[in-house]
C-alpha positions as CSV (number, residue, x, y, z in Angstrom):
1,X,1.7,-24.8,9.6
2,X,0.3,-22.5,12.2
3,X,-2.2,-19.7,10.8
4,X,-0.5,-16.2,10.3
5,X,-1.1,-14.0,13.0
6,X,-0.1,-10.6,11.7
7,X,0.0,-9.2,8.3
8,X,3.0,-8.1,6.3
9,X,2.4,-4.5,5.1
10,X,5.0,-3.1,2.6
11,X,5.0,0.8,2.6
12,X,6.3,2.0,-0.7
13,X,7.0,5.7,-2.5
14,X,6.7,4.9,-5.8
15,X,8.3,7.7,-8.5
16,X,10.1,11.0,-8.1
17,X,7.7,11.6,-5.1
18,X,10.5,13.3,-1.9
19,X,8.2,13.2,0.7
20,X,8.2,10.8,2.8
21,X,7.3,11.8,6.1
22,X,3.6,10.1,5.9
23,X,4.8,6.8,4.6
24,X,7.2,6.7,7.8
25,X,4.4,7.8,10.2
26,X,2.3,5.7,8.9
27,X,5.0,2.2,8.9
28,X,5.4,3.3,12.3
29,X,1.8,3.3,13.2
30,X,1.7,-0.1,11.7
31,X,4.4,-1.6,13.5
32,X,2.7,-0.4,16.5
33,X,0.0,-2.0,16.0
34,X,1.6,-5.0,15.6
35,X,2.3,-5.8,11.5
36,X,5.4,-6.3,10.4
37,X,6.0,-3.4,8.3
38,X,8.5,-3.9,5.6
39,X,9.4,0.0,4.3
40,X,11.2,0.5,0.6
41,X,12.5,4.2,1.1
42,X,12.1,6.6,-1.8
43,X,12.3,6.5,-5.5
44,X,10.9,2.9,-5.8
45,X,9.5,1.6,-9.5
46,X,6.2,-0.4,-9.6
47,X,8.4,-2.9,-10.9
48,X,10.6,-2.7,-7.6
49,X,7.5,-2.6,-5.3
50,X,5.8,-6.0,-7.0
51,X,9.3,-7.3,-6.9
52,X,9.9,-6.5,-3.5
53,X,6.2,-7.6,-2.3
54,X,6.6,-10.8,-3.6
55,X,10.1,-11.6,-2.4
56,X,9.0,-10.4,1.0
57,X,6.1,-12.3,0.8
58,X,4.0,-9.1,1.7
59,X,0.0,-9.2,2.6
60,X,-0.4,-6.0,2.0
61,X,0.9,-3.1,-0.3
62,X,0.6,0.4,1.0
63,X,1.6,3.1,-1.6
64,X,2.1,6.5,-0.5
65,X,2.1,9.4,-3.5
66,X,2.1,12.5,-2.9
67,X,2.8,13.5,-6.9
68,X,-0.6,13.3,-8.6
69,X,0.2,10.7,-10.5
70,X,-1.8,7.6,-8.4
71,X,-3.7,6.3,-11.4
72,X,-1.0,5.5,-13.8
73,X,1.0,4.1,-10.9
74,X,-2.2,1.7,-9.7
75,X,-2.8,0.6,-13.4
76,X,0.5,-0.3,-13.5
77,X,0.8,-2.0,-10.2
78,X,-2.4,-4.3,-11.1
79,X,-0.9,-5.3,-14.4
80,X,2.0,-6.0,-13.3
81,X,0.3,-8.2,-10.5
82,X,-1.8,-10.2,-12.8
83,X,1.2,-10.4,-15.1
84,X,2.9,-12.7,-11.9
85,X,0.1,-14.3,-10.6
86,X,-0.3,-12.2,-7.6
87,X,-3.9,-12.1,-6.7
88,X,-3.8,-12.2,-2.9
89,X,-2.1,-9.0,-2.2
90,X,-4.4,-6.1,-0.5
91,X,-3.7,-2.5,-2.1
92,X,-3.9,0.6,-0.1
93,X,-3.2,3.8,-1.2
94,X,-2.3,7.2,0.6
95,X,-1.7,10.3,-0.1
96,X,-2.8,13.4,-2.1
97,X,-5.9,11.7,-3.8
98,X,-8.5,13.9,-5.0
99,X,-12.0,12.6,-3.8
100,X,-12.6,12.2,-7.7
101,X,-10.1,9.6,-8.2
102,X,-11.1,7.5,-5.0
103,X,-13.8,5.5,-6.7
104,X,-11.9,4.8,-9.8
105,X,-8.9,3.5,-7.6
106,X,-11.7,1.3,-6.0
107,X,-12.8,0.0,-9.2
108,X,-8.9,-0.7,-10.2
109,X,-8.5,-3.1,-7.1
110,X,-7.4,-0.8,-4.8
111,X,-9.0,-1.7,-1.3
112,X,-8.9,1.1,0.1
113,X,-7.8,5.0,-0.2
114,X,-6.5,7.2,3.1
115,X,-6.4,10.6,1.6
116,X,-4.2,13.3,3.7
117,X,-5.8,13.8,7.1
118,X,-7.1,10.1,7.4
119,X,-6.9,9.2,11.0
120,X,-3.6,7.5,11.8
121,X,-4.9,4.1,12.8
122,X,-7.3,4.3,10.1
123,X,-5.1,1.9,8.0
124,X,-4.4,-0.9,10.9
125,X,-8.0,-0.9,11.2
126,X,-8.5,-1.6,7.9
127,X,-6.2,-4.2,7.6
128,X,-7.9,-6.0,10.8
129,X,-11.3,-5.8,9.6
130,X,-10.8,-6.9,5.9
131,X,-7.4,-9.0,5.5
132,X,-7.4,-10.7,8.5
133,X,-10.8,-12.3,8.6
């Protein structure tokens, strides 16, 4: 079987979060760059996003929250990973994440965080330089 060439990066919005103008920028920015972004839409449950990553056989989970509430949804998201033996997935996480919060989503598993501002290509990058070694 031939090696994979591109990564698949599913964009989620987990919760009540509404805003989802920087998760589509962003899945666009990614399918620019050449991943095949796989994008759930609004309202999604951890459950739905592990589901949903594993079904789609996803490389990559990107979570965009805008609500405050990124370290419940990450602890969740791990333990529900572990729970299905998925240990191969990258997390990244965007969003309104206070600078405090950035190491402990680090410590978590989260790979890495792209707080509002982050340079556009910043995740592709990312991705590249870490998932596709």
């Amino acid at each position: 079987m031939a090696p994979k060439i591109t990564s698949r990066v599913l964009i989620a919005k987990p919760g009540l979060d509404g805003h989802d103008r920087g998760a589509k920028v962003i899945a666009h920015a990614l399918r620019d760059a050449g991943f095949e972004v796989i994008y759930t839409g609004l309202h999604q449950t951890v459950e739905m996003i592990v589901q949903t990553a594993i079904q789609e056989d996803a490389d990559v989970i990107g979570l965009s929250i805008m609500s405050g509430a990124h370290m419940p949804i990450c602890e969740k998201l791990f333990t529900l990973l572990k729970e299905r033996g998925v240990d191969d997935v990258m997390v990244l996480v965007g969003g309104v994440i206070p600078k405090r919060d950035i190491l402990l989503l680090k410590q978590m598993g989260v790979a890495e965080v792209f707080p509002g501002g982050s340079d556009i290509d910043a995740p592709a990058k990312f991705i590249r330089e870490h998932k596709l070694k």
